[in-house]
KOLDRENNU-527825 format. One record per residue: x, y, z of N, C-alpha, C in turn. Coordinates in steps of 0.1 Angstrom, whole numbers, plus 5000, padded with zeros to 4 digits. Example, Ala and Ser with C-alpha at 12.3 -4.5 7.8 and 13.67 -1.06 7.14 Angstrom:
REM KOLDRENNU-527825
513249435078512349555078513249675078/512849785071513749895071512950005079/
//
This chain:
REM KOLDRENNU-527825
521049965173520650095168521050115153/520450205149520650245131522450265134/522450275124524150285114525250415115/524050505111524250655109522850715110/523050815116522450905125521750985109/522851045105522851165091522251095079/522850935079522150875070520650825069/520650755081519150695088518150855086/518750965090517651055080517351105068/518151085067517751095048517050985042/517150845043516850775042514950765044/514750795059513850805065512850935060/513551015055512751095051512151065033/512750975030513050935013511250825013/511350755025510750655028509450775033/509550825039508550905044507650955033/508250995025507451045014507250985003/507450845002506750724997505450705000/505850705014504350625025503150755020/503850845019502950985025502050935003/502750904996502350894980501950764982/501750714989500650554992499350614997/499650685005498350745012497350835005/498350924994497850974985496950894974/496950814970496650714961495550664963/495650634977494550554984493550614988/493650744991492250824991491850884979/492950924971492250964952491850834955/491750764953490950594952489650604957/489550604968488350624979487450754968/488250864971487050994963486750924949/487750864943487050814926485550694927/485650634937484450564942483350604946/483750704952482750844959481550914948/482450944937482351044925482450974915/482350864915482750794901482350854886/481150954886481151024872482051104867/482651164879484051224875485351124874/485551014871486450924868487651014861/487251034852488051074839488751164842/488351244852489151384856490151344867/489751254878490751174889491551094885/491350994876492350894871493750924871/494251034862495051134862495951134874/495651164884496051174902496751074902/495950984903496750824904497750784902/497450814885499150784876500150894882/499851014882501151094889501351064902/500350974911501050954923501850814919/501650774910502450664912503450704906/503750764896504550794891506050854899/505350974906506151024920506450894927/505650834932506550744939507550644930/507250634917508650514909509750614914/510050744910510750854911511250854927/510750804936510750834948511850694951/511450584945512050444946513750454942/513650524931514850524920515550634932/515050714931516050804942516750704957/516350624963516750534973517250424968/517250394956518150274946519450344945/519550474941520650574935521350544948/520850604961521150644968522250524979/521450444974521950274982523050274972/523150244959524250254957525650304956/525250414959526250534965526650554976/526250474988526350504999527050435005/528250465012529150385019528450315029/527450365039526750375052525450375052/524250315054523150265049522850275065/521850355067520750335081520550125090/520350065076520149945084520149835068/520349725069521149665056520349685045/521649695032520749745020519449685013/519449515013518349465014517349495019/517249535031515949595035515949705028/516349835029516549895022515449875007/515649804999515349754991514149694991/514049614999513349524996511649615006/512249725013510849815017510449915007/511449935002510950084986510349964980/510849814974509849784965508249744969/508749704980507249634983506049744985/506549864990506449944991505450074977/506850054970506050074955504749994949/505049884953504249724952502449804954/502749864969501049864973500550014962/501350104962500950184947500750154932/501150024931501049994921499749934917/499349824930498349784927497349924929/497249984934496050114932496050154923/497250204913497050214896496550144893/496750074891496249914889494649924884/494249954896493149874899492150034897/493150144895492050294894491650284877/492850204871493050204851491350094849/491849964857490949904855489549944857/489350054868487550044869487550134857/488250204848487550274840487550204820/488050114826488250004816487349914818/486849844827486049774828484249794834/484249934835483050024837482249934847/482049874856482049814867480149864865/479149804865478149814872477949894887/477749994889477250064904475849994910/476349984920477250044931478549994934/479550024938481050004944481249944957/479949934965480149894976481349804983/481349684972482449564978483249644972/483749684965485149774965485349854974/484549924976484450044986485049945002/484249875001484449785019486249735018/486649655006488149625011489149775008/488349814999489350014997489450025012/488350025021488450105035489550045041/489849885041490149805050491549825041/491749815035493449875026493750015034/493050105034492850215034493950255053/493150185058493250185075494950115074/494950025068496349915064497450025057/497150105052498250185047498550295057/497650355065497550465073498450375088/498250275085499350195101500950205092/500650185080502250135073502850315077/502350395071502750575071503150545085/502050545095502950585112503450505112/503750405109504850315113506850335106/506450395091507550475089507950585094/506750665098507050805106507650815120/507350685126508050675139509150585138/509550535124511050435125512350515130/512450645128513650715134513850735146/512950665156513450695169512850555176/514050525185513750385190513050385202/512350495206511550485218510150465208/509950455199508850405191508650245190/509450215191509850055182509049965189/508649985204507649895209506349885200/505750055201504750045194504250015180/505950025175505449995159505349795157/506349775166506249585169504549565174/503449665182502349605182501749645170/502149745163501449785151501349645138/502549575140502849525132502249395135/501949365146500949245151499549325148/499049395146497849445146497449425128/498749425123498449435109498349305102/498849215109498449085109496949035108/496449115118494549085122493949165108/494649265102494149375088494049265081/495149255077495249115068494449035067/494348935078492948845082491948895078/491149005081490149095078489849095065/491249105058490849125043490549045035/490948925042490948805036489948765034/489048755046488248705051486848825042/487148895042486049045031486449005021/487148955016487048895000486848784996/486648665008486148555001484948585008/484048675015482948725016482248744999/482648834999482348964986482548884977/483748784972483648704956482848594960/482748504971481248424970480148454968/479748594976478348644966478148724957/479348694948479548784932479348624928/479948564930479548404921478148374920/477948394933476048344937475548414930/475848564927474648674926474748724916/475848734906475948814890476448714880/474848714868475048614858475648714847/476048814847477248854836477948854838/478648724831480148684832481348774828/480748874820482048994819482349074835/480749044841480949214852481949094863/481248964863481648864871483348854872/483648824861484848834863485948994866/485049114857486349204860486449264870/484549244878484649304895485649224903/485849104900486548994909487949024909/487849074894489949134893490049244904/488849344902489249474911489249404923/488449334928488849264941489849224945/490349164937491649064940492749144938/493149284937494149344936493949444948/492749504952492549514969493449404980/492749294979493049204986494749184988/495349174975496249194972497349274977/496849434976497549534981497249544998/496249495006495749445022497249335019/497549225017498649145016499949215020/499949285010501349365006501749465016/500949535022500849635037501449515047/501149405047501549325054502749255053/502749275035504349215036505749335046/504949475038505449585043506349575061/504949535065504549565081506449465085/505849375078506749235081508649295080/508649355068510249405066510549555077/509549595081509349655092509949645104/509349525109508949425117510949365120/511049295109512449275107513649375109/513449535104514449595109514349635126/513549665128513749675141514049585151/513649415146514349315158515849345153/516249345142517549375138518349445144/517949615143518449715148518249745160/516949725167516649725181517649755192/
//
């Protein structure tokens, strides 16, 4: 079992509202694709969600090092705020770039691995939301095999999507910077995974 009872919630609630500014991110993402004329006005969102979450990171950095008593070892600890930050980062990321690289419409292959990121971050949230209680832990262990098959999924939708950007778009500008927005989707689908995985690890741990 966790460590501390008083600590494992604070902690859990620190993490809680990480996940909750992943999720945020990820649907300003979705609506900016939606609406894409209004870019300019959503962009904005993004950066303050990410922003909130660096702020969100730094406070569980502070906090690990101040703390005699850590819910479950500080490594993890660590190493789930960053990866963590990781999957918001790529969404700034990748919100800066479509308005820098003005992407030809329609967004569709964007839109299709957004979704599939999308579903991939909403298992990572319940999966933090149910880490405070160990009558959960079975179902977050299938969660975490299920995010395995996400992953696959994505993989497999992006060497979809960039073989017929190769076949199909002779501008080699749109060619290449649709393939970056791609690849930082696919990327952040990864990263949910690496997530899933340090997840995955505290609980055989603490179990």
């Amino acid at each position: 079992m966790f460590r501390s009872s008083e600590s494992k919630k604070e902690y859990l609630n620190l993490f809680g509202e990480l996940a909750d500014k992943i999720s945020d991110g990820s649907r300003t993402f979705l609506k900016i694709l939606s609406d894409f004329q209004n870019y300019e006005e959503m962009r904005p969102e993004v950066a303050a969600i990410e922003q909130d979450a660096y702020a969100l990171n730094h406070k569980l950095r502070e906090k690990l090092y101040k703390s005699y008593m850590t819910p479950f070892e500080p490594a993890d600890v660590q190493d789930l705020a960053g990866k963590m930050v990781g999957i918001i980062h790529l969404i700034a990321t990748s919100t800066k770039k479509l308005g820098i690289f003005r992407l030809k419409q329609p967004l569709g292959d964007v839109l299709q691995l957004t979704l599939i990121l999308d579903e991939a971050i909403t298992r990572i949230k319940g999966m933090i939301k149910s880490l405070g209680d160990a009558k959960n832990f079975e179902a977050i262990l299938q969660s975490c095999s299920e995010m395995r098959g996400l992953k696959s999924a994505g993989d497999d939708e992006f060497y979809k999507l960039a073989k017929k950007l190769f076949e199909n778009e002779n501008d080699a500008f749109e060619l290449f910077n649709r393939k970056q927005i791609l690849a930082h989707r696919e990327e952040a689908i990864n990263t949910c995974e690496d997530v899933s995985g340090v997840i995955e690890g505290i609980i055989l741990k603490n179990g």
